[in-house]
N, C-alpha and C positions, 0 to 999 in steps of 0.2 A: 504494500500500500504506500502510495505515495501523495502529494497534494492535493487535495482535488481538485478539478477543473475549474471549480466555483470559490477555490480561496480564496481570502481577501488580503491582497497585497497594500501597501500603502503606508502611512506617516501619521503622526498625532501632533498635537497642540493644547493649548490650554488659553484661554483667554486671556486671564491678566499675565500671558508673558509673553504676549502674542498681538493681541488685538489692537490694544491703544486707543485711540478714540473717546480718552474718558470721558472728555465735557462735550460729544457730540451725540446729537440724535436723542435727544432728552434723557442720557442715562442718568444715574446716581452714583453715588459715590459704591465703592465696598472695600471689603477687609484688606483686599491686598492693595487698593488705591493707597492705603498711610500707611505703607511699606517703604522705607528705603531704600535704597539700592547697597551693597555692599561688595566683599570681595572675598580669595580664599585666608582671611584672617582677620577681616574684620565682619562682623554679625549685621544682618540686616536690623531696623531698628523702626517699631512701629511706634508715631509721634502721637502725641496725647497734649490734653487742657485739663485745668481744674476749672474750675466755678469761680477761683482767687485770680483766675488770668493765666497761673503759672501753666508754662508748657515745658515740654519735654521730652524724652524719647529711652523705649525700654525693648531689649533684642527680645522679643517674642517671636523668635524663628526655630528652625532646624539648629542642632545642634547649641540651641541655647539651652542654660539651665534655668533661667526665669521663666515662672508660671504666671505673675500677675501684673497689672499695671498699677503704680500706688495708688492708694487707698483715693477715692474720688476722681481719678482720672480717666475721660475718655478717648478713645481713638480718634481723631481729626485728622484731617492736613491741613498743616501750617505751612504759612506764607512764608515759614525763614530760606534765604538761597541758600542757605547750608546742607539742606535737606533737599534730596532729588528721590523722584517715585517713577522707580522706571516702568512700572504697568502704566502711566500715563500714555507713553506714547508705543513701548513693547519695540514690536520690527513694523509697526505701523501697516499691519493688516487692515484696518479700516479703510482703507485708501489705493490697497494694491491688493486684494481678495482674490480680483478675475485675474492677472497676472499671473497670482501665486497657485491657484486651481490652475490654471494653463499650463505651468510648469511640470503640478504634478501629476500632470492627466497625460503631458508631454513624457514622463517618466515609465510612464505602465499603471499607474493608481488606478484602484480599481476600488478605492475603498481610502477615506480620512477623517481622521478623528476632530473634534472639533470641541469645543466648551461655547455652552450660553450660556450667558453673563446675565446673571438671574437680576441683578438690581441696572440692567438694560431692557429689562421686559417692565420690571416693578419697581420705580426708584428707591422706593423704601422697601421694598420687600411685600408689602404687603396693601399696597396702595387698592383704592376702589376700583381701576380699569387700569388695562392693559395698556401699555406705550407702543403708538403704533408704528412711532417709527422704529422703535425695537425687533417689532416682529416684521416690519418689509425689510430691516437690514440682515436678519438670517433666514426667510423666506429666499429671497435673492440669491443667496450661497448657495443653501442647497437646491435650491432650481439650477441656479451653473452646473452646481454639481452634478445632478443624473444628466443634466445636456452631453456633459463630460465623458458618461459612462465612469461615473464616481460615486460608490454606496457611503451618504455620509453614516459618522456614528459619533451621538452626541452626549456629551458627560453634562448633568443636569448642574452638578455645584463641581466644581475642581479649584481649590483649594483659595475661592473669596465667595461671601455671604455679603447680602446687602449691610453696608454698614451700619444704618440706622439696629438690627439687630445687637449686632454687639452691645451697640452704646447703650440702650433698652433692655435688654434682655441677659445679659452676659451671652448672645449666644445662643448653639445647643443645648444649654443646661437649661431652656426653658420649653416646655412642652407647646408653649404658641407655636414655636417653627414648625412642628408637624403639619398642620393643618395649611400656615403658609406655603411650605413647599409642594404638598401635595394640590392644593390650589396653580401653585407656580407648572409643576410636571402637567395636568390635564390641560392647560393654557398652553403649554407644549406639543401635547401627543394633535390637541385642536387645533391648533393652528400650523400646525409642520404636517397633518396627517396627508399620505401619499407621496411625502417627502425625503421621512426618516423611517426605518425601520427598526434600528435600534441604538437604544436607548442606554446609558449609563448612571446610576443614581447616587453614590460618592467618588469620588478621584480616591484611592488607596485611604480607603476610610477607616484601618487601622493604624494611620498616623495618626490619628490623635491623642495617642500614646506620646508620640515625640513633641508633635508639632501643634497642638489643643487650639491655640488663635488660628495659625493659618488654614487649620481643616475644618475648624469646627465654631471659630470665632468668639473663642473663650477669652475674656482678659480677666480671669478669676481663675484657673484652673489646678483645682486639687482634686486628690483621685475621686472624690464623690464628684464632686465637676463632670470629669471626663468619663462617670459611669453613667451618667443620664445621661450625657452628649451621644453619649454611644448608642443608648439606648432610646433614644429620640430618633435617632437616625435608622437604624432597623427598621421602628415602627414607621418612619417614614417608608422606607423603602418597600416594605412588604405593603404599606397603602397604596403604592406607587402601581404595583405591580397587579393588584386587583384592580386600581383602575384599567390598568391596559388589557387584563382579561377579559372585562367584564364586558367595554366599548370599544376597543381599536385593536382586535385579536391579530391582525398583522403585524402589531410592533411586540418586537424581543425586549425584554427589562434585562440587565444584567447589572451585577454587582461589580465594584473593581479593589482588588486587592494589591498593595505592594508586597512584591512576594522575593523569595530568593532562598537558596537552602543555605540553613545556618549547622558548618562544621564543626564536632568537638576537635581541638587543638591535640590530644591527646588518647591513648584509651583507658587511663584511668575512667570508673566510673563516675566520678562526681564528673568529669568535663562532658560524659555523655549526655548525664543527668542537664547540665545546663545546656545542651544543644538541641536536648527535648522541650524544654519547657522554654526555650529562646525560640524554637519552631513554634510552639502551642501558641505564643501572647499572640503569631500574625494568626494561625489559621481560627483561633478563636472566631475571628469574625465574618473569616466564611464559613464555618461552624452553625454559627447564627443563621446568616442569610441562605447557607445553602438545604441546613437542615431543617432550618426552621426551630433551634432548639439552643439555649445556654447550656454551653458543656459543662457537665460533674464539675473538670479542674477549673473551671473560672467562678460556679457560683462557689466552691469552696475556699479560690482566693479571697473572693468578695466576702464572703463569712469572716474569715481571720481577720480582715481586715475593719469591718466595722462596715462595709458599703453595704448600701440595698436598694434596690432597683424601683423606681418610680412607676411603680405598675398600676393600671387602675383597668375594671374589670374589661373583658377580655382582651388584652393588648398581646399576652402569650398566644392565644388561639389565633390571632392574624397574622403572628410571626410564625405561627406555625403552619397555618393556610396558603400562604403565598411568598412562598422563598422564590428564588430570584432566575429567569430562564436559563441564565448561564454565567460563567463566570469567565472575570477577565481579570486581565493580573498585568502587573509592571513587572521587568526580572532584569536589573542591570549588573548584578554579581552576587559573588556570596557572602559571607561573614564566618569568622573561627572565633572560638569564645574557649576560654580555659579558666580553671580556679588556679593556675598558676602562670598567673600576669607577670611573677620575678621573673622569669623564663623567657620571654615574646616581648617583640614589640611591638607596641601600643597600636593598635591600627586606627583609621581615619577614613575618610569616607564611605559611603554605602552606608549610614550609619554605625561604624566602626570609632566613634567616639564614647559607644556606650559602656557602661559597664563589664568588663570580661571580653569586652571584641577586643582582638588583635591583629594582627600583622599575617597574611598568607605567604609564608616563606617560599610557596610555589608559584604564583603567580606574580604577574608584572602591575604594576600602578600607574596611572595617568599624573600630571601634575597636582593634580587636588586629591591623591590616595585614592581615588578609586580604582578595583582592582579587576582584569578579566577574566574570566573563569570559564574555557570554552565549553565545560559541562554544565552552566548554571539551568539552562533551560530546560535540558533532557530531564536534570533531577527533579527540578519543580514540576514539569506537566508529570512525571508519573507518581508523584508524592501528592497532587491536586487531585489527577483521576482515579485514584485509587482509595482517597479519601470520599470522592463524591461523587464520580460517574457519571460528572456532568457534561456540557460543553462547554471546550475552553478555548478563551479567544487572547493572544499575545497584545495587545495593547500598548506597552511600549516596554524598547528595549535600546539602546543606545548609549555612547560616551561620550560627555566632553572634551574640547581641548582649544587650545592657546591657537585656533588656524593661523596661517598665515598667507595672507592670500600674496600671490608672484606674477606676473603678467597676465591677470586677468582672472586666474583662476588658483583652486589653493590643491596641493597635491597631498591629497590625508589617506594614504596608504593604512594610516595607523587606525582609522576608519574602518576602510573597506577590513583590515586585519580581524578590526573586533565584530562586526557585524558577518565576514568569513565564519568565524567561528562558533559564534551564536546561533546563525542559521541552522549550520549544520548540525549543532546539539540539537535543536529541536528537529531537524530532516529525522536523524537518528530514534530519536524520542517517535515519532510519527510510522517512520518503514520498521523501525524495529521493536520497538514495543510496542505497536499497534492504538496508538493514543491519537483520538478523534482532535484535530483543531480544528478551528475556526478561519483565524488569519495570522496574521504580521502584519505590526504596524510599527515600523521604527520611530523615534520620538525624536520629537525635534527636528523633522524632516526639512524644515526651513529654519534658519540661526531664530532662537527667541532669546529674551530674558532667563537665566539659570534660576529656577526654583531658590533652591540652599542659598546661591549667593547675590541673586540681584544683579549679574551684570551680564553684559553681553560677550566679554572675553573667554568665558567658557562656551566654546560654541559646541553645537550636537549634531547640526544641518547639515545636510547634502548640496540645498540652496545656500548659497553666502550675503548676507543681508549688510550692505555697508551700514554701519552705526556704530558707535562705542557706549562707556558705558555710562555714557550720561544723554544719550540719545540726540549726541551729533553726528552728521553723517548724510549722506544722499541717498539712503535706504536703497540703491539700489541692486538687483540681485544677479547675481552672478553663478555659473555652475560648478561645483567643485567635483574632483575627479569621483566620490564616491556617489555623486547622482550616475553619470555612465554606467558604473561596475553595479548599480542596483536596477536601473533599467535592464542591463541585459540576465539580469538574477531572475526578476519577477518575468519577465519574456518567456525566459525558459521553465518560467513556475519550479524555480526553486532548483534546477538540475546544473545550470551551470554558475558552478561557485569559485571559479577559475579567474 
């Protein structure tokens, strides 16, 4: 068995690293609009007001250890020039859409992921009517796109909530959002219906484990926080999902998971032990959505720990009704974890700043620690399918790096290297272990804003999007050697990886 004919090849995105456009077409503000921009050593930094005037700014990002913003401060953006918000302007997809669909339709796409920018439909989130020039500006897209012969597929929240929530609500931690988003998704499935066919309901919505503000738009977050958040979101999703049964049997729901297999360092047993229970915190939450169920080992975390889940009557029976059509997952490497840290060293990206992650003495690192792992894939789909028997769709997979672009174009061998070998784990994973996918969608398909650091130096893209990292530049787009070496991959549906 090999691809099937109807794979879906193609690229992802996300809005606010992407789109830009913030103050056009009557959006609103949201979470990651009073985001900063940063680098790999300084922390992005979300800016805040009190009631006293005072302003300020606290790293509620990736790899921060701050959970809160102090005591009476809310999320804004401020007028100081000191502070720049690069989802303001991203690679300035508002303005170059049909371009950038033309390129990747030029490519072989057959399929691109895409983020609606929920407080571009609802400024506030939760406003009486729908903005309509919100909905003619991704109408528009994905009409280009099936003109294309382009199946879009769209993430409903990826990693910003309209801002007014925060500032109102902490966030997830308040059961109002259910009702908004599920409001927000059927405004979706109605107004995109014959458009879209599937649908994604959080962007790796067990980061809110690391990352509570950016996923979940918590400026309060402690573990009771992030156990409603979580559990808000579930219930969201499985609402999500019976609406699309119930009225628009054509669209797929799927969940999306950041996934990747986490190695013990050692065979002693205690490092096994943390490699199990380092896998359990992600698959906890396909757990949920796929079984429709809290596993034994989380409500007995939850136990020890004093948490207890905001349940009110049947909210279990709906999570258990309507788990989610399929599942999709990010997989950009792996992580090693040992009870003996004297031994190893420290590893860094992937989330490799945590706790017990370390250093893969076998693998190579990009400039920001992240690390290649040409098995990551193979292991994850057969540790996913075997868990759950669902289908599974690649979503994103990709590396950054410092390009440098040379008469015209930028030559990232080290690209085509990593994406080489990712492929083929998963060709493997599919002819050899017999593991149903869906698609491939490499991330970052065009240079965006970097998640973790806010800027545009880590680029991921195939397209080379002229900008830096404070969003000067002539955005213009350029092809780099690894669009070539992917168009003729997806040509050959996955056979020539030469």
């Amino acid at each position: 068995m090999s691809f099937t004919k109807d794979f879906l090849w193609g690229g992802a995105t996300a809005a606010n690293q992407y789109e830009g456009g913030v103050f056009e077409g009557g959006a609103g503000l949201s979470t990651a609009d009073v985001m900063t921009n940063g680098s790999h050593t300084v922390r992005r930094q979300v800016t805040w007001r009190k009631e006293n005037g005072e302003t300020g700014s606290t790293p509620l990002c990736f790899g921060s250890a701050e959970r809160h913003l102090p005591e009476g401060a809310i999320p804004v953006q401020l007028e100081d020039k000191k502070y720049y918000y690069p989802s303001h302007i991203a690679s300035d997809f508002y303005h170059h859409w049909k371009e950038d669909i033309r390129l990747c339709a030029e490519e072989g796409f057959n399929c691109l992921r895409f983020s609606v920018k929920w407080s571009r439909l609802f400024p506030n989130g939760d406003d009486e009517t729908v903005n309509e020039e919100g909905v003619r500006f991704y109408r528009e897209i994905f009409e280009e796109c099936k003109k294309k012969g382009i199946e879009p597929v769209v993430t409903l929240l990826h990693y910003e909530n309209p801002l007014a929530f925060a500032q109102k609500y902490n966030g997830w931690d308040s059961r109002y959002l259910v009702d908004a988003y599920v409001r927000y998704a059927k405004t979706c499935f109605e107004r995109f219906d014959g458009l879209v066919k599937y649908y994604l309901t959080f962007n790796e919505i067990n980061c809110i484990d690391a990352a509570p503000y950016v996923t979940a738009g918590l400026i309060h977050a402690d573990p009771q926080n992030i156990a409603n958040a979580a559990f808000h979101q579930f219930l969201a999703t499985a609402l999500t999902v019976k609406e699309a049964h119930e009225n628009y049997p054509d669209i797929s729901v799927g969940m999306m998971l950041a996934c990747g297999p986490v190695y013990a360092a050692t065979a002693d047993p205690a490092d096994q032990l943390l490699a199990l229970q380092a896998n359990n915190q992600t698959l906890f939450y396909s757990d949920v959505q796929m079984l429709g169920r809290y596993p034994d080992y989380k409500l007995k975390e939850y136990e020890r720990n004093g948490i207890t889940l905001p349940l009110e009557d049947g909210d279990l029976e709906t999570i258990a009704l309507y788990p989610c059509d399929f599942l999709s997952f990010s997989v950009y490497g792996s992580h090693v974890v040992t009870c003996h840290d004297e031994n190893a060293e420290a590893g860094e990206g992937n989330g490799g700043t945590q706790a017990h992650m370390v250093k893969n003495p076998y693998l190579k690192t990009n400039a920001w620690g992240w690390a290649t792992d040409p098995q990551c894939l193979r292991i994850t789909l057969n540790t996913l399918f075997d868990r759950y028997h669902c289908d599974l769709f690649c979503v994103e997979n990709g590396i950054g790096w410092n390009d440098v672009m040379e008469n015209g174009t930028v030559h990232d061998d080290y690209r085509i290297d990593y994406m080489r070998a990712n492929i083929q784990s998963m060709k493997d994973a599919v002819e050899q272990d017999g593991i149903p996918l869906m698609g491939y969608l490499y991330w970052g398909c065009v240079d965006m804003v970097s998640n973790g650091e806010g800027e545009m130096a880590k680029r991921y893209g195939q397209i080379y999007v002229d900008a830096d990292n404070y969003g000067q530049g002539t955005f213009k787009r350029s092809l780099k050697d690894s669009y070539y070496w992917y168009k003729k991959c997806i040509l050959s549906n996955g056979e020539d990886l030469d």
